[in-house]
N, C-alpha and C positions, 0 to 999 in steps of 0.2 A: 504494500500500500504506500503511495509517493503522497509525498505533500511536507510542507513544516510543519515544524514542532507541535505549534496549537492544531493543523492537522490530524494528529496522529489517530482521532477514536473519530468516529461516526456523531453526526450530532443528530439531535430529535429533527431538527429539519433538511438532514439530509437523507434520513430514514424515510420520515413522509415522500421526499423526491422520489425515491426507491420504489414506493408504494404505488403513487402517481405512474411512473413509467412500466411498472410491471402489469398495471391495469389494464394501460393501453394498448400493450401487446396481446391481451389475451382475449381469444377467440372461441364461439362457443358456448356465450354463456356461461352460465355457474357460479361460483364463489372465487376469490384470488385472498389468501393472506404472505405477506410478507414477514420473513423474522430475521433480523439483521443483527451479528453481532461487529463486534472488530475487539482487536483488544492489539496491545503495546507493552512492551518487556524490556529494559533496559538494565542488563547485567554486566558485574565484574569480578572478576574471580583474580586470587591472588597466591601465589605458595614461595617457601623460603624466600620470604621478604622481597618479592616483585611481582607485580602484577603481570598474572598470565594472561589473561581472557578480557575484553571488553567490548560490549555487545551492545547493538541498538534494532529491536526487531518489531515488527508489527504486520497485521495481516486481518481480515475482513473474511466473513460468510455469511453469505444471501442464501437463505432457505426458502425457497416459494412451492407453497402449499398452494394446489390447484385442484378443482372439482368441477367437470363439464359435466352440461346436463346428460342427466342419465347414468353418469360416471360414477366411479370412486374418489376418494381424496386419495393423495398422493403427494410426495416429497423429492424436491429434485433439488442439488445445492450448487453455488459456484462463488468464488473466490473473484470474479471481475464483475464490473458494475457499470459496464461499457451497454451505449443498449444494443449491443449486436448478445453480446455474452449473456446479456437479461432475457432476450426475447427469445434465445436459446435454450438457455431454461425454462420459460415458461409454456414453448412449443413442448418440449422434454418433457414434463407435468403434466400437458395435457395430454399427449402419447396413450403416458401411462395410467393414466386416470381412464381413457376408452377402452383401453383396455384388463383395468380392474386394477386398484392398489395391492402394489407386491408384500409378500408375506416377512413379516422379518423387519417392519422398518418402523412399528410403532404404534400401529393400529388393530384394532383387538376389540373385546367385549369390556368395556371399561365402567364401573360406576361411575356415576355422576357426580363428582364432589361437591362440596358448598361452594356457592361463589364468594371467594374471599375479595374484598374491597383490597385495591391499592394500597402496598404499606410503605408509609414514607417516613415512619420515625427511626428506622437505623442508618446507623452512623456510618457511611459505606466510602464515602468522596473527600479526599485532602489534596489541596493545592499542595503542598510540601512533597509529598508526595510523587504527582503528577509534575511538578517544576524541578525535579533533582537532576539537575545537566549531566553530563558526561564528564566532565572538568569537577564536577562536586563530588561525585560517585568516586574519583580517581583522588581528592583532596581525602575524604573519608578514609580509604584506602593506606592510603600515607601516614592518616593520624592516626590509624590503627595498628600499623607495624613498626612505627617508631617506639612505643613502650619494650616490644618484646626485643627490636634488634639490640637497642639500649644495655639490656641485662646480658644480649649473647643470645639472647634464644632465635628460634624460629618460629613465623605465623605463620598459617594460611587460614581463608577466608572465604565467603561468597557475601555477596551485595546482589541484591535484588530488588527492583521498583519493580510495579505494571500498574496498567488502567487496562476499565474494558467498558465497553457499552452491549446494553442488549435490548432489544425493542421487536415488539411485536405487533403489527398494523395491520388491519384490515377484518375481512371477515371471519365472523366466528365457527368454525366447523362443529356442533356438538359433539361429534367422533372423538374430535384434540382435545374437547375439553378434558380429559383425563389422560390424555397421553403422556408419556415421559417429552420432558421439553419444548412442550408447547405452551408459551410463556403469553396465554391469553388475558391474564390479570397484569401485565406488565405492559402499558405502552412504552414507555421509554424509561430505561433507568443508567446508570454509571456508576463504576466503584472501584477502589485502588484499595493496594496491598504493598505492604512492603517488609522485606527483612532481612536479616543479617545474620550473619554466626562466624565465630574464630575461633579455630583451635592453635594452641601454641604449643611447641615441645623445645625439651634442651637438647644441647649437640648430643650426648650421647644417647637419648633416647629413651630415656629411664623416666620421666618426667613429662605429665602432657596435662594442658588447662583447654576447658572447653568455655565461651558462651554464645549466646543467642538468644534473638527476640523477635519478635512479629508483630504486625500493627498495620490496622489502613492506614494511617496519620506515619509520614515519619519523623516529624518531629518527635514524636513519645517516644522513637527509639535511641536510646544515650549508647551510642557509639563507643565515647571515650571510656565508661563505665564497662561495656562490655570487653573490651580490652585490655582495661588493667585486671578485672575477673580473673579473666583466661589467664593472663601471667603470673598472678598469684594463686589460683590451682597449680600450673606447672610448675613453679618453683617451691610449693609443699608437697606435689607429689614424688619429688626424686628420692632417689634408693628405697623404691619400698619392700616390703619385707612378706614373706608367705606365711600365708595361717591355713589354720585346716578348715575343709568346708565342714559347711555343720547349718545350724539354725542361730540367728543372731539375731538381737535387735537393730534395726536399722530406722535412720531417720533418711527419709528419700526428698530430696530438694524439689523443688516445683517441677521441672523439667522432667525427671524422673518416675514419679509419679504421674504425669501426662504421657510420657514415654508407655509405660504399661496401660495404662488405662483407654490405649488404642484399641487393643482386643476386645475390650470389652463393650466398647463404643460402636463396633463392628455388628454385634450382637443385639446393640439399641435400635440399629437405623433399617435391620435387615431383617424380614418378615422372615417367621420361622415356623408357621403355621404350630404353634404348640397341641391347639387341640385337634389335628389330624392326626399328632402321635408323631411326628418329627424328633429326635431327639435333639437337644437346644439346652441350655442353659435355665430357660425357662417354661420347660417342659415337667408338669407337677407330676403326674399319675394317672392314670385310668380310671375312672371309678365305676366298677363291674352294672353297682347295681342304676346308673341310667345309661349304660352301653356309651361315654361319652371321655374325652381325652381332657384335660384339666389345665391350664399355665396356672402361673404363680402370680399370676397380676391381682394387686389386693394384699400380697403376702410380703412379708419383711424378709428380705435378700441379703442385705450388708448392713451396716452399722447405723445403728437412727441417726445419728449426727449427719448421716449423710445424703448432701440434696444435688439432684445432676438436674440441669435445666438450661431450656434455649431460650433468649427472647431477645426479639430481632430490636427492641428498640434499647436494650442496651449499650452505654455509650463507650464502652471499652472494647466492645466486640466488632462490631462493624460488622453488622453481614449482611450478605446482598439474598435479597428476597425474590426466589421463582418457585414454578409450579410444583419443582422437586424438593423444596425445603420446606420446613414450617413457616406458615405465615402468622401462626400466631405463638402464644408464647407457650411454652410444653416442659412439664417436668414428666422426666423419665422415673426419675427415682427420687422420692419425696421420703424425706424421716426416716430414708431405708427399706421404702414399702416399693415395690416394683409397681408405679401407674401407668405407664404406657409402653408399646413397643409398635415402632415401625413397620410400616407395611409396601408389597408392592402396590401395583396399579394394577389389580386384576378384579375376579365376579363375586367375590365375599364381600355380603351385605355388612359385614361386621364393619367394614372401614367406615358403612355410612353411622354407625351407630357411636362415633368416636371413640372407640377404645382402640385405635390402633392408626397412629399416625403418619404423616407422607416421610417415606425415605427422603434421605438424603446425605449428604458432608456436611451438615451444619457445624457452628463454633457453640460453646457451648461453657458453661461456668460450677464450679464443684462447688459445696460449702464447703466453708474453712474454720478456725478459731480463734485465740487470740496468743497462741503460742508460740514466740520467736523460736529459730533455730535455735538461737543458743541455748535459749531455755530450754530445748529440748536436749541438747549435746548437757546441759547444766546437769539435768534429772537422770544422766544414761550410765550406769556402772559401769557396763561394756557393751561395746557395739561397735556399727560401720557407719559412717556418713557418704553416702552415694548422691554421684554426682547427676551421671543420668546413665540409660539404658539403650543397648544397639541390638542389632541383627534378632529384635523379636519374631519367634516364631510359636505359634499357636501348636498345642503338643492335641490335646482334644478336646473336641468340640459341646463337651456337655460339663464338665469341671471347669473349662476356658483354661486350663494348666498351660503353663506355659516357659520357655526356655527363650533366654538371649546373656549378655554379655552388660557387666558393669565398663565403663569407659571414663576417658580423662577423669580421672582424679574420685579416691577411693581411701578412707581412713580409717583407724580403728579410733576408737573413742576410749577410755577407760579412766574410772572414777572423774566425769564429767568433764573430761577435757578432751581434745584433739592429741594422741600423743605418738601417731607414724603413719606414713604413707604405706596403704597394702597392697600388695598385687593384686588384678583384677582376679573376678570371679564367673564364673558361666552360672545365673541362677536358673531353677524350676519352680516358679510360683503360678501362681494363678488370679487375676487382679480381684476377684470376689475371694478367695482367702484373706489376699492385703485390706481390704476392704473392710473384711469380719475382724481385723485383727492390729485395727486401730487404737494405740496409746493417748495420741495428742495431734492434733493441728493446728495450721499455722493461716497466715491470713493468705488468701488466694491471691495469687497475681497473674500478668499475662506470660504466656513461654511461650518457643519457639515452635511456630507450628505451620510450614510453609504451604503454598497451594501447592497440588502435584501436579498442575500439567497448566502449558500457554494459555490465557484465556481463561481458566480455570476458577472459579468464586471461590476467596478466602474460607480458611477453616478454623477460626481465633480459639484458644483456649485459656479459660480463665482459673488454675488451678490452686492446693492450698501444698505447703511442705506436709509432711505426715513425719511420726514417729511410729513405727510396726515394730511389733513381737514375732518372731519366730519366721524371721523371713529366711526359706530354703535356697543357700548354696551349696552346689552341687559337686562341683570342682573347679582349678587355679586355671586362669592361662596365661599366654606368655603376653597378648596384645596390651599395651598401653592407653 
């Protein structure tokens, strides 16, 4: 997509243009919607102290939904917005519409959802953000491996902006109205994300600091902050020492706890049909005598303290509102009581009876308490202070048990101080044991929690530290 800077995203009145000419091309009769995204990415990547990579990308998709009389609805997409390339698509659409919409592409026997009104109280769009030059990106850069060259160490890093627009114009298909991606409650919206992370390690490799943060706004994200972090993990984690695996108390930093609490997030958003007899997480039991399969919704799962919930007009979260997210505000887990679980888009009435809400990546906020770390490292005889968690992987699917790797920066605690850096650990927990097996928390803040793909709507998390009992490692390894 060519254009300057103020260029770079689609505007609501160039959407409408899009609308207008796609009209005019189309022949036939029927219905025409248009749904127009674009989105902009401006990345810098940087290792032993110099910037590797700097990137400035951007890119458009024209989705035109078309229905000739007599026809099907049907979806034909393209990347130019030339009206030769539009009116190509829109011939293409109609093609395939006289000839029956193809199977496989999003149309199906769908309930009917509620029509949710436009929601415009989150916090999705920051100039700061959108105005972060290439020159600024590379000055951040700078001031972030100056701390670590200083001592001897070594950085690396990733910086990452984007914007995106998404608008959907024209007529309304009932068919889409419950389709994945048919963003009918959404005329025109825009939203930026941005974030950062550094690891640093010493020359000889014994020694590694992590941080990182996420935010629409990048101003909220302190740079310089994250930088001296990281240097100060690495410079407390050199020569650490091996201990035996076992079960220890651990108090897990924000990150950490966000880290694990993926898997189980996985299991929020993803319909598991409990009362088919699925096995799931929240899958209760059978009960013989009305022939009828059971969930746990209503039932206490994890620890009362604890509350998982979405709401879009939360101002720390920033999340952008379509058909695949919640549009209204959703607690999953309330006082520890399992209240809702995610659903697809398919013919169980239940969805329409609200017990079971619209999938998606939403961002999301844990309760928390009023307990600092250190108060917690204060009250710990012996223990680990874990920095964060890598290479999770899900062991099964009905306990959520699970195995990954402790990283940068990993300590033993004992009679309530910090008193050596330990070699990492491979643990096997399961985030509802962690969960069940909460001492104390701390006040929730935001961590590092990138989008996973171009274009892609932010996934903010707003988490608390924890202090756990009995958290399972399993064995040493060698990675830092």
């Amino acid at each position: 997509m060519a254009g300057a800077e103020s260029e770079r995203l689609l505007t609501s009145t160039q959407c409408e243009e899009l609308l207008r000419r796609a009209r005019g091309f189309a022949r036939g009769g029927g219905t025409t919607t248009i749904e127009a995204r674009s989105w902009w990415q401006g990345e810098l990547r940087w290792g032993r102290n110099r910037v590797s990579l700097s990137s400035d990308r951007r890119d458009i998709a024209v989705r035109v939904i078309r229905r000739v009389e007599g026809g099907e609805p049907t979806i034909v997409e393209t990347n130019q917005i030339d009206d030769v390339s539009l009116e190509s698509a829109v011939r293409a659409a109609e093609r395939q519409s006289k000839l029956g919409a193809r199977p496989g592409v999003g149309f199906g026997f769908f309930p009917k959802l509620p029509a949710y009104e436009p929601y415009s109280k989150g916090h999705i769009w920051s100039d700061a953000t959108y105005g972060l030059s290439t020159e600024e990106r590379g000055e951040t850069a700078r001031g972030m491996i100056e701390p670590a060259e200083a001592k001897g160490l070594v950085s690396a890093g990733y910086l990452e902006v984007r914007g995106a627009t998404l608008a959907r114009l024209g007529d309304d298909f009932p068919e889409l109205r419950s389709a994945p991606h048919a963003h009918w409650h959404m005329p025109y919206t825009r939203w930026t994300h941005a974030h950062c992370s550094t690891t640093v390690r010493d020359a000889t490799g014994t020694g590694s600091g992590w941080a990182g943060s996420s935010s629409y706004d990048w101003s909220a994200i302190d740079t310089t902050a994250l930088a001296d972090r990281a240097v100060e993990k690495c410079v407390a984690s050199r020569n650490p020492v091996a201990l035996e695996p076992g079960r220890y108390t651990v108090i897990l930093e924000p990150q950490a706890v966000a880290d694990l609490l993926e898997v189980l997030l996985r299991k929020l958003h993803q319909r598991e049909s409990p009362e088919s007899g699925q096995p799931g997480p929240w899958l209760l039991g059978r009960d013989e005598a009305l022939g009828l399969w059971r969930s746990k919704l209503g039932l206490k799962v994890v620890d009362e303290r604890i509350t998982l919930e979405h709401d879009p007009a939360d101002p720390l979260l920033g999340i952008l509102m379509s058909l695949t997210e919640q549009p209204e505000p959703v607690r999953w887990i309330e006082g520890g009581i399992l209240t809702n679980i995610g659903h697809y888009f398919d013919t169980d009435v239940r969805a329409l009876e609200g017990r079971y809400h619209l999938r998606g990546p939403t961002g999301y906020r844990m309760s928390g308490g009023s307990t600092t770390v250190d108060e917690m490292i204060a009250t710990t005889r012996r223990g680990l202070l874990v920095t964060r968690f890598s290479n999770i992987r899900e062991l099964d699917g009905v306990s959520l048990l699970s195995t990954g790797l402790t990283r940068d920066g990993l300590w033993l605690i004992e009679n309530g101080k910090v008193s050596k850096a330990v070699k990492n650990f491979r643990f096997t927990e399961s985030p509802l044991f962690m969960l069940n097996s909460i001492e104390q928390l701390g006040e929730p803040v935001p961590v590092f929690r990138p989008a996973r793909a171009e274009g892609a709507a932010p996934t903010p998390a707003i988490v608390p530290p924890l202090k756990v009992r009995d958290f399972s490692f399993t064995s040493l390894i060698d990675a830092v």
